[in-house]
N, C-alpha and C positions, 0 to 999 in steps of 0.2 A: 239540910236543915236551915241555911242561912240565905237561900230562895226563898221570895215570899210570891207566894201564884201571884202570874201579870205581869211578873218582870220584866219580856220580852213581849207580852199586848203594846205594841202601836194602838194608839185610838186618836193622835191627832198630830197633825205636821204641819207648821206655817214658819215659812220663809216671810220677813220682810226685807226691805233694803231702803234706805238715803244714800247720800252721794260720796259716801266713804264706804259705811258697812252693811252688812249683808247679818240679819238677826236670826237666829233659828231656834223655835219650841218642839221641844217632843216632849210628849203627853203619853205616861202610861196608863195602862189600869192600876198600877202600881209599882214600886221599885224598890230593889234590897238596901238595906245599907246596916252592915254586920259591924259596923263601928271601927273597924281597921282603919283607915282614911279619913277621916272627917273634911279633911279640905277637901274630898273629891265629891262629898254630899250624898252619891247612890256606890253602892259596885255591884260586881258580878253583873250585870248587861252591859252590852257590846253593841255598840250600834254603829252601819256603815251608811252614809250619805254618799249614793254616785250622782252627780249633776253630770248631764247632759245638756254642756255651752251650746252647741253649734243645731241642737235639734236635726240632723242627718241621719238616717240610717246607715249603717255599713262604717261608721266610721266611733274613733273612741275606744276605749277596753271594755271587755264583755265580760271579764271574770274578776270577781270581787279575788280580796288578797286575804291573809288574815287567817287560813284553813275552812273558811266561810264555803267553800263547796258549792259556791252560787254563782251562778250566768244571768246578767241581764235578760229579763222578758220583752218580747215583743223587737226582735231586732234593734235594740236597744245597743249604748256604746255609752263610755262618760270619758270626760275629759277633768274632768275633777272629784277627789274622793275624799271624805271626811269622817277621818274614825273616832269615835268618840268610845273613852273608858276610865281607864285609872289615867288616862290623858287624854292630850286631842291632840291629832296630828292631821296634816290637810296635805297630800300626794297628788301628785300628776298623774296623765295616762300611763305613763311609764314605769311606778313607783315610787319614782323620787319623794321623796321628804322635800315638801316647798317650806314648811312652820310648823311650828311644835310647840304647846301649850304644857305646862310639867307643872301640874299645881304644887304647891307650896304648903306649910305649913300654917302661913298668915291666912293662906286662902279657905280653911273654916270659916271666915265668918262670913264669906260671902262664895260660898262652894257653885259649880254649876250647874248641881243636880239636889232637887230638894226631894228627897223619899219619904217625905211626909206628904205631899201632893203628888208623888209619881212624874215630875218634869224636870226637863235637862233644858236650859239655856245657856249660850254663849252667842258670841257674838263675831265676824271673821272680817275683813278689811278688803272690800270688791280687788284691791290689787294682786286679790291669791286667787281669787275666784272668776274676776271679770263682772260685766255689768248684767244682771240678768234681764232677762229680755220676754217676749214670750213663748222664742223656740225652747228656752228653760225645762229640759223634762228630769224630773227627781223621782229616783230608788231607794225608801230605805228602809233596811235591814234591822234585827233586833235579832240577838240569841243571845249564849252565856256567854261570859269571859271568861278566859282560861290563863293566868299570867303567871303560874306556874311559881306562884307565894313570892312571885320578885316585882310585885306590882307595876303598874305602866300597861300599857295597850295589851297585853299578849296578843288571844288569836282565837275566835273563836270555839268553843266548849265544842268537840268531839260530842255526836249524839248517834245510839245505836238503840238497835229495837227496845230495850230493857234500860232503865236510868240505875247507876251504877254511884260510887263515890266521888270520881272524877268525870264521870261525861252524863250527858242527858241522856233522854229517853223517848222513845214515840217514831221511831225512822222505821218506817215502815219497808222499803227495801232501798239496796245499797246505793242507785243511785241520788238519792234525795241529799239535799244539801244541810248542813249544820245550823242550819237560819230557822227558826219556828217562826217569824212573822213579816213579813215586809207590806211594803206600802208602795201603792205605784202610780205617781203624780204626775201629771195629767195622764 
């Protein structure tokens, strides 16, 4: 009930950068916000950002984290990953945890997701990311969050044929991934 349809519509992605940061909008057709959090501005969507630094094939991680159930397209790999939910956390190939954004309660008044427009801004420091360039190739992901009432990142919403209390609904057969939308730049 506290899904509002579009939560997970991607309909627009822009990256800019200056010589410090690196700015990023997602645009939905719409986004939840059940009032639980107010400093985090939206919940329940789950959005995963893979950058692809080095533009190579063969090289990088090819499988999101998260229970996301999703492989880069197109021999794809990323060398940086950026989750965004009840936080944001910014990972290396490897998983590590490079920073970690843990809003706050002051952060209502200026949240980084307004669900009255449907967008998520923040904002991240080229020195997590590197300088982008225009081998730059960006993935990203939208489905439900699942944080298991302990708010923060969890993982993912679990989706099977049938939407249920806890998982989504529409998985057509077992291997399709937990993601109902992504976006695939350039």
């Amino acid at each position: 009930v506290h899904f509002r349809p579009g939560s997970f519509d991607i309909t627009r992605f822009t990256l800019h950068a200056d010589s410090l940061n690196a700015s990023f909008t997602l645009k939905f057709r719409a986004l939840s916000d059940p009032g639980w959090h107010p400093e985090y501005g939206f919940q329940l969507t789950l959005v995963a950002i893979a950058i692809d630094t080095d533009g190579r094939r063969g090289t990088g991680r090819t499988a999101l984290p998260a229970q996301a159930l999703y492989t880069m397209p197109d021999g794809r790999g990323y060398e940086r990953l950026i989750l965004v939910g009840g936080r944001m956390q910014i990972h290396d190939q490897n998983g590590k945890i490079l920073a970690e954004y843990v809003p706050v309660e002051k952060d209502a008044a200026h949240p980084i997701g307004d669900a009255d427009v449907g967008t998520i801004r923040f904002t991240v420091p080229l020195s997590l990311l590197g300088i982008p360039d225009p081998r730059w190739r960006v993935v990203v992901v939208a489905g439900g969050q699942d944080d298991h009432g302990g708010a923060g990142i969890g993982e993912f919403r679990a989706v099977q044929a049938d939407r249920g209390e806890w998982n989504g609904g529409g998985r057509h057969s077992p291997e399709e991934s937990n993601i109902y939308d992504d976006l695939v730049w350039p």
